[in-house]
C-alpha positions in Angstrom: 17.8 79.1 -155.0 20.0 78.6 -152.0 24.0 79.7 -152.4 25.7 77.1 -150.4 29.0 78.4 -148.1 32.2 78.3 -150.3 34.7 79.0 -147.7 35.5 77.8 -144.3 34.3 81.6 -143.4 31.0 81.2 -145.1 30.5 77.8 -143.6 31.3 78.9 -139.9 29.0 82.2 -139.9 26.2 80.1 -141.8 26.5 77.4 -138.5 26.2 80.3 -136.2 23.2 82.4 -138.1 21.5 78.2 -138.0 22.1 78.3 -134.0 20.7 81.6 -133.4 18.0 81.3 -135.7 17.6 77.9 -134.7 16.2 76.9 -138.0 17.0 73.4 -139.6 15.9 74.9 -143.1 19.0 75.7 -145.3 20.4 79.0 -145.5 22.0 80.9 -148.7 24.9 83.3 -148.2 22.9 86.2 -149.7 20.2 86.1 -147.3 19.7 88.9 -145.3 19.2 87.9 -141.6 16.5 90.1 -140.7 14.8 88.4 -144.0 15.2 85.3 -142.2 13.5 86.3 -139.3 16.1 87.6 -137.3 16.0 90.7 -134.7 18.0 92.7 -133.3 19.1 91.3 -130.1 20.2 87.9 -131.9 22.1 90.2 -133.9 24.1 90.9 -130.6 24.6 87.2 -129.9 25.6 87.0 -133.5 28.7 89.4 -133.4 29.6 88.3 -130.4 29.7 84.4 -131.4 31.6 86.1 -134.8 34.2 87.5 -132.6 34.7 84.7 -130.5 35.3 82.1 -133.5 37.7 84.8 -135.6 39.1 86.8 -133.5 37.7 89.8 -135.0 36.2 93.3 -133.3 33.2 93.5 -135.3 30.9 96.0 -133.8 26.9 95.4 -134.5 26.9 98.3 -136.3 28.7 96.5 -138.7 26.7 93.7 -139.1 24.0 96.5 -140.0 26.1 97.4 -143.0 26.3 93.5 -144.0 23.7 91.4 -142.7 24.3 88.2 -145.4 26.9 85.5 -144.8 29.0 86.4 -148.3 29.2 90.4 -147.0 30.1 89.7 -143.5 33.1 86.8 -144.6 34.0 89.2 -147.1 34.7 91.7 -143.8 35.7 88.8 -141.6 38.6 87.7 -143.7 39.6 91.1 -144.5 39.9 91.8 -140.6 41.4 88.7 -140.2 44.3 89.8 -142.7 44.8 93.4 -142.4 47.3 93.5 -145.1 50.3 94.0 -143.4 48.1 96.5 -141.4 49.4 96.5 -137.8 46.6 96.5 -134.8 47.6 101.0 -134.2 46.9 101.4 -137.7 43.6 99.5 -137.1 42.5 101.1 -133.8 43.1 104.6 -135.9 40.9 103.4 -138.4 38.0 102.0 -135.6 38.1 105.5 -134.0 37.7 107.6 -136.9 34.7 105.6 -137.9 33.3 105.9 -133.9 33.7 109.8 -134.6 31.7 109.6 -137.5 28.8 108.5 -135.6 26.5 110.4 -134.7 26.2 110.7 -130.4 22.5 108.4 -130.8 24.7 105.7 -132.6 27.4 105.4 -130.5 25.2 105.6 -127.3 23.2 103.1 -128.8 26.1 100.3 -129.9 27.4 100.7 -126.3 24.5 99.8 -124.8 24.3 96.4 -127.2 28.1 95.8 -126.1 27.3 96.5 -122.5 23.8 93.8 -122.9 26.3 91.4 -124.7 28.5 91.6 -122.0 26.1 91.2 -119.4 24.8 88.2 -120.7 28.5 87.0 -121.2 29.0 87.2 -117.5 25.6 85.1 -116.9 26.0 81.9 -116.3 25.5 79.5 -118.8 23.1 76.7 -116.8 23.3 74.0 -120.3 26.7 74.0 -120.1 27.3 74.9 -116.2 30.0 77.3 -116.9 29.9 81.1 -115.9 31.4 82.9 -112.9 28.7 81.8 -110.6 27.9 78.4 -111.8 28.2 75.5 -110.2 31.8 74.4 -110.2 32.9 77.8 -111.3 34.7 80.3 -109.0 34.9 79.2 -105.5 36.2 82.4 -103.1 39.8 81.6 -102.2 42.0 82.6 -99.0 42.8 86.4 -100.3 38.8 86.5 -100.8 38.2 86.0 -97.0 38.2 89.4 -95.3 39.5 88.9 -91.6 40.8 86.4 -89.4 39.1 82.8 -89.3 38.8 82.6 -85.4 37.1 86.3 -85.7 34.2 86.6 -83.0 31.6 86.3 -86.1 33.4 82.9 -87.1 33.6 81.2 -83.8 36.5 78.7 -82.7 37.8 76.6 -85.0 36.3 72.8 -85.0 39.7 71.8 -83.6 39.3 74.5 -81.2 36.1 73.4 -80.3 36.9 69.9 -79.8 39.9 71.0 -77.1 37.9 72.7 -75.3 34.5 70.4 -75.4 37.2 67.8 -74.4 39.3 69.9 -71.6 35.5 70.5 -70.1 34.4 66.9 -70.8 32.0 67.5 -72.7 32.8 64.6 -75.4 32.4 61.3 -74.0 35.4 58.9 -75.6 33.4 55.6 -76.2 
């Protein structure tokens, strides 16, 4: 039997494990995402989709620990209010479980950061947004190195014009 989402959590990590499994059949908040056919680098795009919609700092090793929608809201919301905790108190906590790790884990959740945030810098041709995409960053005036009449640039096309006219060049017509 499915377990339909109860909260607004639950609903909103059930749309994204539906996106990145792109499945159309219904999902229950106790499934386990590898159960449903998931692998591991979706599991990047997962957390990172996660963080983006709540605001959280979930790593994928916690996903690991709860790969069902009712175990990972259960986190979510509990991230989401710490309790009065304040964000030091919560950094303290995130590096005493990093030194728990062993060096193989922690080498290998950097790397899935680093790919997540690799593929975060990509552009994004659907939607055409990114840092090199079309319409995204264009180089501005502090990104031009040197001056615009350098020997490499040529005259400026009023420049040009002067002197194409001072040697009558141009015909006026």
């Amino acid at each position: 039997t499915v377990t339909p989402p109860t909260t607004p959590t639950e609903q909103q990590i059930t749309d994204i494990f539906t996106t990145i499994l792109t499945t159309t059949n219904p999902i229950s908040t106790d499934d386990n995402f590898f159960d449903l056919g998931g692998n591991s680098l979706q599991v990047i795009r997962v957390v990172n989709r996660l963080n983006n919609a709540f605001g959280t700092t979930l790593g994928v090793r916690d996903f690991y620990t709860a790969p069902n929608i009712a175990t990972l809201a259960n986190r979510i919301d509990a991230l989401a209010a710490p309790d009065g905790q304040d964000e030091e108190t919560l950094r303290w906590q995130l590096l005493n479980e990093v030194e728990q790790m062993s060096d193989e884990e922690v080498e290998r959740l950097l790397a899935a950061e680093l790919a997540g945030a690799e593929q975060a810098s990509e552009p994004d041709l659907a939607t055409g947004s990114g840092p090199s995409a079309p319409g995204g960053p264009v180089a501005g005036p502090s990104d031009v190195r040197g001056p615009v009449d350098s020997p490499v640039a040529g005259p400026s096309r009023e420049q040009g014009a002067e002197a194409d006219l001072q040697e009558g060049t141009i015909q006026h017509g």
